[in-house]
MMTF fields as JSON, N, C-alpha, C and O atoms, coordinates in Angstrom:
{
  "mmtfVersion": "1.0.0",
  "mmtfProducer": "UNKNOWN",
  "numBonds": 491,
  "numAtoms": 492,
  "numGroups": 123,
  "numChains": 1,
  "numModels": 1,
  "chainsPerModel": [1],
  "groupsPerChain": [123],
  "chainIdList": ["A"],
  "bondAtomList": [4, 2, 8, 6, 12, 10, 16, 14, 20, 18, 24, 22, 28, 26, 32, 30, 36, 34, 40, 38, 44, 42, 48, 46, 52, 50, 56, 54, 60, 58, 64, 62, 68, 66, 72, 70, 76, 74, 80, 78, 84, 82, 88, 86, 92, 90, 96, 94, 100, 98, 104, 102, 108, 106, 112, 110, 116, 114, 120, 118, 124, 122, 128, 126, 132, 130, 136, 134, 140, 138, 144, 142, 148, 146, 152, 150, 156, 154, 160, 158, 164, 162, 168, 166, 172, 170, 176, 174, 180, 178, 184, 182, 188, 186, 192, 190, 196, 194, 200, 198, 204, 202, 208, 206, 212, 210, 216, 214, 220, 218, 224, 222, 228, 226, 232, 230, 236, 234, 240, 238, 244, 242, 248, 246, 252, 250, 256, 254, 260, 258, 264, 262, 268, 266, 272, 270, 276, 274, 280, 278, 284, 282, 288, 286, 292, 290, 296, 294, 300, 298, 304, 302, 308, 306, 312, 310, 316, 314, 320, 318, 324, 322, 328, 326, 332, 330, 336, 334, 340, 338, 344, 342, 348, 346, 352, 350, 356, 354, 360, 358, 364, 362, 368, 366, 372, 370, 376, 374, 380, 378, 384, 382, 388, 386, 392, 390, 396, 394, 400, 398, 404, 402, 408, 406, 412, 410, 416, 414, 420, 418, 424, 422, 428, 426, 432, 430, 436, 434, 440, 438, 444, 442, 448, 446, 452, 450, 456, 454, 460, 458, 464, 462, 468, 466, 472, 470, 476, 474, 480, 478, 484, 482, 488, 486],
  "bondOrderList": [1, 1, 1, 1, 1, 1, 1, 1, 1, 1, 1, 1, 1, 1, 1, 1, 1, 1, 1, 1, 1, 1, 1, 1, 1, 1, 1, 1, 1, 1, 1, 1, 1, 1, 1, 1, 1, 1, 1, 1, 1, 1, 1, 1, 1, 1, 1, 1, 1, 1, 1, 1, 1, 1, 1, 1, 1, 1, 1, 1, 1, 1, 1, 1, 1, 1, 1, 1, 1, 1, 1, 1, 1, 1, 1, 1, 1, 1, 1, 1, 1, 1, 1, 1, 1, 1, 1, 1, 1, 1, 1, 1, 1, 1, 1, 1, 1, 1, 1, 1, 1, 1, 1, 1, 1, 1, 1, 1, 1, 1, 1, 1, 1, 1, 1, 1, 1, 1, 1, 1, 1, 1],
  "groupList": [{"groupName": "UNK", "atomNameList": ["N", "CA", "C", "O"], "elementList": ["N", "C", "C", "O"], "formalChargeList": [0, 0, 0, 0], "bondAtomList": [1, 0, 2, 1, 3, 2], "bondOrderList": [1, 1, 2], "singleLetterCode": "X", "chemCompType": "L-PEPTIDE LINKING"}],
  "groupTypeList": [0, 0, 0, 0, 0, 0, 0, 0, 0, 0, 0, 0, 0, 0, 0, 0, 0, 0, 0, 0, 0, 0, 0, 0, 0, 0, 0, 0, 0, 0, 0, 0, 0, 0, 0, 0, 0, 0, 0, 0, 0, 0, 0, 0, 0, 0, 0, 0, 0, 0, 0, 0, 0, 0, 0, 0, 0, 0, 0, 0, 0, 0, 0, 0, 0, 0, 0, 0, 0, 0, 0, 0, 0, 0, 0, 0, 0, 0, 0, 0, 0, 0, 0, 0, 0, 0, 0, 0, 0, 0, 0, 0, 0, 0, 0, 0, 0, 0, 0, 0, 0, 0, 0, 0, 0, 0, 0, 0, 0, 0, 0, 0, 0, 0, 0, 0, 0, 0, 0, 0, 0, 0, 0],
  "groupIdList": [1, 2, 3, 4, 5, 6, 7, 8, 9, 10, 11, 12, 13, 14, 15, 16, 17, 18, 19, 20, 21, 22, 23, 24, 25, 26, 27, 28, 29, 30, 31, 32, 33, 34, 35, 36, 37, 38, 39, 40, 41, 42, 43, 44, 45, 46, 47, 48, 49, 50, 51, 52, 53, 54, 55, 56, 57, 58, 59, 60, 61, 62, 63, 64, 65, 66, 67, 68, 69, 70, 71, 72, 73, 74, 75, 76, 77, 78, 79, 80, 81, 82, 83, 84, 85, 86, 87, 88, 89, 90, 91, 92, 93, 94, 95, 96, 97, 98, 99, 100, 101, 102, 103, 104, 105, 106, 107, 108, 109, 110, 111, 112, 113, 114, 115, 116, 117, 118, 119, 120, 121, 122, 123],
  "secStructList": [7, 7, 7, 3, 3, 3, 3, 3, 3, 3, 7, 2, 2, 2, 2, 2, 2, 2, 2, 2, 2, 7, 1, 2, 2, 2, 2, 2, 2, 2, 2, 2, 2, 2, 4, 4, 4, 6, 7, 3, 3, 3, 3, 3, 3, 3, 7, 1, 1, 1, 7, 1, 3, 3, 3, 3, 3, 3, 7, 1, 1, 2, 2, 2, 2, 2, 2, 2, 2, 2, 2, 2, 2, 2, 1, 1, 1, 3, 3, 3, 3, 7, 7, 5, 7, 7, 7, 6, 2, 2, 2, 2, 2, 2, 2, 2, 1, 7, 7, 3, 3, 7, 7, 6, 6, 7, 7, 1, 7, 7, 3, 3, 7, 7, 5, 7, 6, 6, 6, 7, 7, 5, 7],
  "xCoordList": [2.948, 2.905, 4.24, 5.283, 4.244, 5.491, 6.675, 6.631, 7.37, 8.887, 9.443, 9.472, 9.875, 10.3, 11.984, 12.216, 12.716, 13.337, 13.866, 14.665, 13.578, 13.771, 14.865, 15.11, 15.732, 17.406, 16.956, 16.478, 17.156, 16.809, 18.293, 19.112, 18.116, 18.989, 18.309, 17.155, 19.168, 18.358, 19.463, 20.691, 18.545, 18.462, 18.952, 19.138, 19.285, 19.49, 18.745, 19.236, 16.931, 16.022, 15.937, 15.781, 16.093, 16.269, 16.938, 16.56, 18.142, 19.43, 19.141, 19.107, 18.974, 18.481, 17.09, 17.252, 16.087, 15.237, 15.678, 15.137, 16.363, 17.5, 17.973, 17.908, 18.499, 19.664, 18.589, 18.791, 17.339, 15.955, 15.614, 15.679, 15.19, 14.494, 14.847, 14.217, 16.125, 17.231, 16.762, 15.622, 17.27, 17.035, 15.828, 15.546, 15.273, 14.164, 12.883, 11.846, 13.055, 12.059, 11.405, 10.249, 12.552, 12.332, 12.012, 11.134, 12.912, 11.89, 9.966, 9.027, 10.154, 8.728, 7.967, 7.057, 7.992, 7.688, 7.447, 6.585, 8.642, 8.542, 7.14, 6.14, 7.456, 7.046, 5.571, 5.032, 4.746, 3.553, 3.479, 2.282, 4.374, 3.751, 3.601, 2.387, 4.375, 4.31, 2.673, 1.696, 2.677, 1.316, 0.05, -1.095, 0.461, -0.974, -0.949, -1.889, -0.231, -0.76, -0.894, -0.932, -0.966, -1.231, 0.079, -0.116, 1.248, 2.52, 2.873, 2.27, 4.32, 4.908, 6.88, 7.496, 7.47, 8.573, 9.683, 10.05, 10.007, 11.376, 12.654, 13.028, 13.244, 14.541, 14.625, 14.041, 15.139, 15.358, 16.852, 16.953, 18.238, 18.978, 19.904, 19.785, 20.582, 21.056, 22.208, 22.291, 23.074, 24.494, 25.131, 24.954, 26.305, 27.419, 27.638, 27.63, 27.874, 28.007, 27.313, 26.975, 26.837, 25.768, 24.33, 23.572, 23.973, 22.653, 22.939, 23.881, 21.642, 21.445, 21.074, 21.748, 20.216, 19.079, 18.444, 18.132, 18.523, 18.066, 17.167, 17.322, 15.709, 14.478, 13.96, 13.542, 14.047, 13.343, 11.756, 11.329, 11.039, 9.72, 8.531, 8.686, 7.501, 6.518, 5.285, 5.243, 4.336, 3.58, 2.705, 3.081, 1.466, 0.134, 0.225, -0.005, 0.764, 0.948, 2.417, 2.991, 2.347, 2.943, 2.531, 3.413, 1.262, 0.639, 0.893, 1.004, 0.876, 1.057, 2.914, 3.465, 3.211, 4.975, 4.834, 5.196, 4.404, 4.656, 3.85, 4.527, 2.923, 2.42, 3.499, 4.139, 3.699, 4.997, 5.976, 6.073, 6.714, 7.718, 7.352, 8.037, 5.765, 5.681, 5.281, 6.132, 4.52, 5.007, 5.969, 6.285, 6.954, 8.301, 9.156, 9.67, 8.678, 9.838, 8.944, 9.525, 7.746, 6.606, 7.607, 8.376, 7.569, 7.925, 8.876, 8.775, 10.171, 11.158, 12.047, 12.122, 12.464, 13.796, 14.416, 15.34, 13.904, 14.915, 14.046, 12.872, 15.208, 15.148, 15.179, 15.789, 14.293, 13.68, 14.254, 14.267, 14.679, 14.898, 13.965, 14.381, 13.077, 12.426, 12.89, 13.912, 12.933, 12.84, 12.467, 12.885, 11.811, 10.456, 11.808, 12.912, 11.592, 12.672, 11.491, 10.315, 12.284, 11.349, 12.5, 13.713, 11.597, 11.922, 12.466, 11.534, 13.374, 13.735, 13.065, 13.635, 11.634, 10.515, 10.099, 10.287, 9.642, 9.418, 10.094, 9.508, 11.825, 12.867, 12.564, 12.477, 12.43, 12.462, 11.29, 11.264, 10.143, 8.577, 9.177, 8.899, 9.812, 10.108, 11.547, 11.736, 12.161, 13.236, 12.037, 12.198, 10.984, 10.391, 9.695, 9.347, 9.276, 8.467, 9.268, 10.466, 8.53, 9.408, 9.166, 7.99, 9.998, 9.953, 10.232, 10.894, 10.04, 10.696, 10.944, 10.278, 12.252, 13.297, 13.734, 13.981, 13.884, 14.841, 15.792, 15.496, 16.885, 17.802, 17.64, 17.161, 18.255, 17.89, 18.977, 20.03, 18.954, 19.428, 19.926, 20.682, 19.511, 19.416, 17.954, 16.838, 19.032, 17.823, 17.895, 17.909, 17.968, 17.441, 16.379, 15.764, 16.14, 14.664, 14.515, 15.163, 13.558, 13.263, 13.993, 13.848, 14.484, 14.645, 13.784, 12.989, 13.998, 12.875, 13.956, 14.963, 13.667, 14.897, 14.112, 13.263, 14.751, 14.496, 15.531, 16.7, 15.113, 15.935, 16.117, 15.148, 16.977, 17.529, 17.799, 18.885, 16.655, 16.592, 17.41, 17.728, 17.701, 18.479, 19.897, 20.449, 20.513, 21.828, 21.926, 23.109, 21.153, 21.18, 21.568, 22.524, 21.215, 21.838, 20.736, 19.669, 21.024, 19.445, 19.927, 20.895, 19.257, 19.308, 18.591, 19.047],
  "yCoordList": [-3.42, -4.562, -4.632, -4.388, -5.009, -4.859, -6.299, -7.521, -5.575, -6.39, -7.094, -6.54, -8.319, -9.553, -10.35, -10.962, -9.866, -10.75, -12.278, -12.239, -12.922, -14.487, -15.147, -15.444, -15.439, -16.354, -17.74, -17.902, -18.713, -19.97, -20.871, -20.695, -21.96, -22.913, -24.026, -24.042, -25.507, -26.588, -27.388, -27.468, -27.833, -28.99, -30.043, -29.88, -31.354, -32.533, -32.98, -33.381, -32.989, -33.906, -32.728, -32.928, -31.563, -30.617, -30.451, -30.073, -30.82, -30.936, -32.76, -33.161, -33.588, -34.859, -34.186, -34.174, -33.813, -33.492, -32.249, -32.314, -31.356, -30.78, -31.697, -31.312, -33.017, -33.426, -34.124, -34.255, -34.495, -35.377, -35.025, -35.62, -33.622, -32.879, -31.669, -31.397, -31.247, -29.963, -29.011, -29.111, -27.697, -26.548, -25.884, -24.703, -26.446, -25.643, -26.348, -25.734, -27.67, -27.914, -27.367, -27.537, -26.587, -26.079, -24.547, -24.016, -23.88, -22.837, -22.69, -21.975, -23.602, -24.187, -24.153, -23.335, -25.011, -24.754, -23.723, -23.668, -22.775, -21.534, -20.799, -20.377, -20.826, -19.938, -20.088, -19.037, -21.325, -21.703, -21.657, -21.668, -21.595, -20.479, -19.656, -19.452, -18.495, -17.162, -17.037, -16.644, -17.518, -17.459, -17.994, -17.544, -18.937, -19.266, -18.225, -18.401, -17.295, -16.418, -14.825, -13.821, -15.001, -14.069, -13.207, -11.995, -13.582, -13.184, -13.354, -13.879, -12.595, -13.277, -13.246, -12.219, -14.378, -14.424, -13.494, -13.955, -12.511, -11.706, -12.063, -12.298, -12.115, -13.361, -14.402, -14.251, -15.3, -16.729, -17.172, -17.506, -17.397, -17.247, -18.753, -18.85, -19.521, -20.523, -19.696, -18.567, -20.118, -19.741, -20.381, -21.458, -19.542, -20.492, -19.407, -18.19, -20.237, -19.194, -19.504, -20.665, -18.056, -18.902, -18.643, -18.253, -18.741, -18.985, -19.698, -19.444, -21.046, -21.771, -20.916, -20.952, -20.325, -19.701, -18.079, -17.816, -17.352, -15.753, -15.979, -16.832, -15.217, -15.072, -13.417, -12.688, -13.184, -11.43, -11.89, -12.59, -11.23, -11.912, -10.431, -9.557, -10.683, -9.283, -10.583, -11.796, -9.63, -10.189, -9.515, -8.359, -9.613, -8.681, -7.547, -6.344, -8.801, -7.853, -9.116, -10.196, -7.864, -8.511, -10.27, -11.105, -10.578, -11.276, -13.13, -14.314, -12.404, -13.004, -13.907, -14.936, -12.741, -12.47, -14.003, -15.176, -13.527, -14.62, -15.712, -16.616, -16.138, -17.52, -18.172, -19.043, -17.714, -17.95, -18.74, -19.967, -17.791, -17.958, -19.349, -20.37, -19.026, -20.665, -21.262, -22.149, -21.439, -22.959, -23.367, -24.471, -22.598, -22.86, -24.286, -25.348, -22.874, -23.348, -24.756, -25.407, -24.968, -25.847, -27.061, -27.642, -27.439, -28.457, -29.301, -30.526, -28.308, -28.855, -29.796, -31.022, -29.075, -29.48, -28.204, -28.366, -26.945, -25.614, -24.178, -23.964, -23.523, -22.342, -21.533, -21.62, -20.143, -19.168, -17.997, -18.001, -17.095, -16.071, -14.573, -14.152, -14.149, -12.798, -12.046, -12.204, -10.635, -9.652, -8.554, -8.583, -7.661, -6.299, -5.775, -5.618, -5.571, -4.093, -3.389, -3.695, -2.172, -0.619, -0.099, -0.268, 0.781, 1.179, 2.581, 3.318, 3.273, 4.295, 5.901, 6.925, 5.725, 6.802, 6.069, 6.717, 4.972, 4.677, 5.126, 5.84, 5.038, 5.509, 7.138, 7.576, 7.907, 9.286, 9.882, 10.851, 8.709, 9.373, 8.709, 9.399, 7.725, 7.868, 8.971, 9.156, 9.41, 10.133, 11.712, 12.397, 12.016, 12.819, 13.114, 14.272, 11.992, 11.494, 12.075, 11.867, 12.734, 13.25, 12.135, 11.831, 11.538, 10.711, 11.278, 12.301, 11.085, 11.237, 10.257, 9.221, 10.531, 9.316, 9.461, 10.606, 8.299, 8.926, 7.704, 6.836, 7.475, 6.168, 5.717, 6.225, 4.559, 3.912, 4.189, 4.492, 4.146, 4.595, 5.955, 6.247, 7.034, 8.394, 8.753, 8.345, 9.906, 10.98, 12.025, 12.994, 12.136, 13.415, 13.541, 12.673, 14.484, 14.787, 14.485, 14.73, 13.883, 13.034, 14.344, 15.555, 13.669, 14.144, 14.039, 13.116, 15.391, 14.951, 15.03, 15.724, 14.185, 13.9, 14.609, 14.199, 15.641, 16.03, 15.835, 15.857, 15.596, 15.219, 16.879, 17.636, 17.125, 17.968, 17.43, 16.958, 17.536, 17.346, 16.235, 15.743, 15.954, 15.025, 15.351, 16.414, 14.005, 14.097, 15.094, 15.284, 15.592, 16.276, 15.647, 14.874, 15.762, 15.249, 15.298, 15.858, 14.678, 14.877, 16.491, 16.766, 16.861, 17.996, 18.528, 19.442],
  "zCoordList": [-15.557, -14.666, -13.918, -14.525, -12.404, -11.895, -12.069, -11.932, -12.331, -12.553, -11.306, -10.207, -11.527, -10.159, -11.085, -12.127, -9.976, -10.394, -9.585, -8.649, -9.846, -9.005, -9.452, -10.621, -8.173, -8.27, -7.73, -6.607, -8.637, -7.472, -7.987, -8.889, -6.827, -6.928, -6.881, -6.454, -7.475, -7.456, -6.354, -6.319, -5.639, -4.8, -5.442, -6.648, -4.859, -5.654, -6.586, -7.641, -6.259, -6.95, -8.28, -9.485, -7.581, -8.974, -10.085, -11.194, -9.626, -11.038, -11.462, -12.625, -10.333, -11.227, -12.675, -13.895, -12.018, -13.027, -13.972, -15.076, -13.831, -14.752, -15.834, -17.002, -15.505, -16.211, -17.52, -18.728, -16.603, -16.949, -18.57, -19.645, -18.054, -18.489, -20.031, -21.053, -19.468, -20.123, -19.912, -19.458, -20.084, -19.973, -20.999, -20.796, -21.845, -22.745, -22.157, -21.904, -21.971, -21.208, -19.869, -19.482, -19.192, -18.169, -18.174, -17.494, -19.1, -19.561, -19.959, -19.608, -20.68, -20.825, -20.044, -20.182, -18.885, -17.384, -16.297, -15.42, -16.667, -15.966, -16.591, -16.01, -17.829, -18.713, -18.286, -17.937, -18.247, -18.175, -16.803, -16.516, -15.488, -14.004, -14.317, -14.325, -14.815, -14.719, -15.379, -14.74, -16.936, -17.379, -16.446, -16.507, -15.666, -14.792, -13.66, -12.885, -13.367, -12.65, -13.097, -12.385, -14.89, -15.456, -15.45, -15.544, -15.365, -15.98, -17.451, -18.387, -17.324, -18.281, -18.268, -17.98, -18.582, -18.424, -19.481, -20.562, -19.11, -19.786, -20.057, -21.207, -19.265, -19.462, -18.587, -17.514, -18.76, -18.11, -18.177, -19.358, -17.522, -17.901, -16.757, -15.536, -17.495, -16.232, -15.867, -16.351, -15.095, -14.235, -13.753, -13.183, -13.997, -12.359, -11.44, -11.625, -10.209, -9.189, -8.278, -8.048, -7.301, -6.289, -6.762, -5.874, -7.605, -8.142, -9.379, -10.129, -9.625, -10.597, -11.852, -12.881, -11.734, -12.896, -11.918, -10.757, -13.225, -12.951, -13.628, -14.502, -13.475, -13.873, -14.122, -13.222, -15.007, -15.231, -15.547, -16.465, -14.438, -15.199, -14.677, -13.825, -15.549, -14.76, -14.069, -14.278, -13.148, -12.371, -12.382, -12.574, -12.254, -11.866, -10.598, -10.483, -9.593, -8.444, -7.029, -7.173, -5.678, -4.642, -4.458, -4.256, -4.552, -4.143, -5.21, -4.893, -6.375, -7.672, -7.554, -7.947, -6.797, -7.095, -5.526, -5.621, -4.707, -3.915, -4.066, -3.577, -4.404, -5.155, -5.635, -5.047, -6.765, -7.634, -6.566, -6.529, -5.669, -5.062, -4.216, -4.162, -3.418, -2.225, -3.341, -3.398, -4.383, -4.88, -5.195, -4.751, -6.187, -5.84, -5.406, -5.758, -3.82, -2.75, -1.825, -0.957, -2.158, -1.553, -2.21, -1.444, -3.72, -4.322, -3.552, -3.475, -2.762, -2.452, -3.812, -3.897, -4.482, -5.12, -5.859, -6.657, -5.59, -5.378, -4.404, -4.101, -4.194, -3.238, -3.957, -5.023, -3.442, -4.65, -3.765, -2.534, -4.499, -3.988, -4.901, -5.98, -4.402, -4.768, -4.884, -4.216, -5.577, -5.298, -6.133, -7.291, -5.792, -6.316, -7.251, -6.729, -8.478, -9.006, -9.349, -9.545, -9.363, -9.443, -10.526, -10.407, -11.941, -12.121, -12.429, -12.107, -12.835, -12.534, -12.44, -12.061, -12.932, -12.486, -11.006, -9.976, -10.948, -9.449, -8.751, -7.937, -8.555, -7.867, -7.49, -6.343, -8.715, -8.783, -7.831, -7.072, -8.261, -7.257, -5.888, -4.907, -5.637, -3.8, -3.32, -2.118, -4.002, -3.295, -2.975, -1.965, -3.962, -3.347, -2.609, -2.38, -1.982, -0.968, 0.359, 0.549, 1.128, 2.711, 3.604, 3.804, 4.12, 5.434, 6.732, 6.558, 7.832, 9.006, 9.537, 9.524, 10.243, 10.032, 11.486, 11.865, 12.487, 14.071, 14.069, 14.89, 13.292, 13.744, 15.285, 16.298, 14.965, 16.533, 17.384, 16.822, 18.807, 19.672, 19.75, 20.677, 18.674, 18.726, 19.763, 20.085, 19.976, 20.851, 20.459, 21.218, 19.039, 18.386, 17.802, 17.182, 17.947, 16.806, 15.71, 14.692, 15.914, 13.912, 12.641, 12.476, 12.228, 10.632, 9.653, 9.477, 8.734, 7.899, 6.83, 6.969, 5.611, 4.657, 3.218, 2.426, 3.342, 1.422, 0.586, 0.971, -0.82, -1.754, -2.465, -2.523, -2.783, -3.729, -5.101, -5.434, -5.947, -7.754, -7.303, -6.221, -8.925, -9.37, -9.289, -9.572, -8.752, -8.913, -7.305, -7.021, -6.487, -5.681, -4.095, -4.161, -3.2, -1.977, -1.072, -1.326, 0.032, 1.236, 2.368, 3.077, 2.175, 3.304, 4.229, 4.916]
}
């Protein structure tokens, strides 16, 4: 199942219901989205810094992963930040993948980018 990891921050009405509520209660919460869209939560972790709370969580799919995210961010009392991790066989099956590639404002002929093994270079 694919891996999401989500950074959010709370808004005002959010850390009021933070302060409400505490932090296990709110795990709780998470825990029972992820499960209503047939997830499940991996780590859950609060912070300082510029994110409130890190989320390691798996999802069924893209689709699942953004539900999650607009209700969220629908509620209005925190901002969600997404994002897909792949792991490191995923990585390995796209470096072998050939692209053709023409940066922008080049007028050269597309490139085609191969990977050389591991640990190898594009040539």
């Amino acid at each position: 199942m694919p891996k999401f990891l989500f950074e959010a921050n709370y808004l005002s009405e959010g850390l009021n219901g933070l302060i409400k509520e505490g932090g296990t209660r709110r795990l709780g919460a998470v825990e029972e989205l992820f499960k209503s869209l047939g997830g499940t939560v991996e780590a859950f972790y609060f912070a300082f810094g510029d994110r409130d709370v890190y989320i390691i969580g798996e999802l069924p799919d893209n689709a699942a992963a953004a539900a999650l995210s607009i209700r969220v961010n629908a509620a209005g009392v925190t901002t969600l930040k997404t994002t897909v991790l792949l792991t490191p066989q995923e990585v390995d099956d796209a470096v072998k993948k050939t692209a053709v590639y023409r940066p922008p404002g080049r007028d050269l002929e597309p490139e085609v980018a191969n990977w050389e093994g591991e640990g190898g270079h594009l040539v």
